[in-house]
C-alpha positions as CSV (number, residue, x, y, z in Angstrom):
1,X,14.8,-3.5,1.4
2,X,11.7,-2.9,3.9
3,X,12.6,-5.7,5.4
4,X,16.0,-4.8,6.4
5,X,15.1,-1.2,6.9
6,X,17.1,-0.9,10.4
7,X,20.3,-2.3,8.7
8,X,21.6,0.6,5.6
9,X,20.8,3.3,7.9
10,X,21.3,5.6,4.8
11,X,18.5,4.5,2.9
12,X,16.1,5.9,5.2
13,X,15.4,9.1,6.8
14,X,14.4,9.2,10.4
15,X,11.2,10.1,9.7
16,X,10.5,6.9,7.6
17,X,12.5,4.7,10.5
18,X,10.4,6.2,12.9
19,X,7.1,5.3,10.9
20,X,8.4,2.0,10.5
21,X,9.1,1.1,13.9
22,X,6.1,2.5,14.6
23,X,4.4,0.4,12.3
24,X,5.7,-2.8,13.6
25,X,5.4,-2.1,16.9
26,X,1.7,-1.7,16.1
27,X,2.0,-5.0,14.2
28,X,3.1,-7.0,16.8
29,X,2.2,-5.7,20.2
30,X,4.5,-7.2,21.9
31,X,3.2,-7.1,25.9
32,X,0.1,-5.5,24.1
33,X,1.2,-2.2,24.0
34,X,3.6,0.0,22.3
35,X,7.3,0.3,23.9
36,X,7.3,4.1,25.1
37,X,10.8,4.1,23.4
38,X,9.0,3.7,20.0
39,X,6.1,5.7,20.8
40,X,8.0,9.1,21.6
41,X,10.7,8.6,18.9
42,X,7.6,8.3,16.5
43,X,5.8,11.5,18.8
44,X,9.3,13.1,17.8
45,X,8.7,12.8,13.9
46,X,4.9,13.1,13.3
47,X,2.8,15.2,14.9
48,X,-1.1,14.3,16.4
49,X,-2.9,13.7,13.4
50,X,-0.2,12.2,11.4
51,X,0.6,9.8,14.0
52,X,-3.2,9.3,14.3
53,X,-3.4,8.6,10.1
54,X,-0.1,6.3,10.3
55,X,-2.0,4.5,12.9
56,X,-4.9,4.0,10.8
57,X,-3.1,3.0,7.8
58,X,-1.5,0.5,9.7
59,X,-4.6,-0.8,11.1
60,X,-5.8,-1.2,7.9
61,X,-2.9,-2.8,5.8
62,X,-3.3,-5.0,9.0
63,X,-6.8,-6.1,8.6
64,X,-6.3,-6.5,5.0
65,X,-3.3,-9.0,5.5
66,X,-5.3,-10.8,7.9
67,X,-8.0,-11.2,5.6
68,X,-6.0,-12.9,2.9
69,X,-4.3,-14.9,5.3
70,X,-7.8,-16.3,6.9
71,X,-8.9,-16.9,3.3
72,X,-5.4,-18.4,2.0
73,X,-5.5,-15.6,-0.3
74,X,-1.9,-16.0,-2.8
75,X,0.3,-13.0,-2.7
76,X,0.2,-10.9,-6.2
77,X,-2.8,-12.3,-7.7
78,X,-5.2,-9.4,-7.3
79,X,-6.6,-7.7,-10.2
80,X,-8.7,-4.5,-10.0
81,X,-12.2,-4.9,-11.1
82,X,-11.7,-3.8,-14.8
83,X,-8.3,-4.3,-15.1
84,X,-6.9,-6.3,-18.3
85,X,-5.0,-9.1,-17.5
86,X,-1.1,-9.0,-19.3
């Protein structure tokens, strides 16, 4: 359902909508900023330094999907060092 997280607006709280607009916004930067819209509904739910960690997890889920996509990396085949195979 992530990916239709704006249509059952029951399924998320406002809180998680605002994270995920937030997080795409990030992820797409479209006109390379931020619509203010989306910044100050996310300002509304998080405060400084949750905004600032939400911003850094993006970043990094980011940079880790960009990774895998520069290396042709196929979805769901990661294993954990260690980790027995089923």
């Amino acid at each position: 359902m992530i990916s239709a997280w704006r249509e059952p607006p029951h399924l998320y709280s406002d809180r998680e909508r605002a994270a995920l607009a937030f997080a795409e916004a990030v992820t797409r930067l479209e006109h390379q900023q931020v619509p203010d819209a989306i910044y100050d509904l996310a300002r509304e739910e998080f405060g400084e330094a949750e905004l600032t960690q939400l911003t850094l997890a993006i970043v990094a889920i980011n940079g880790w999907n960009r990774f895998n996509v520069a290396f042709h990396t196929p979805a769901g085949n990661y294993q954990a060092p260690g980790a027995k195979s089923a």
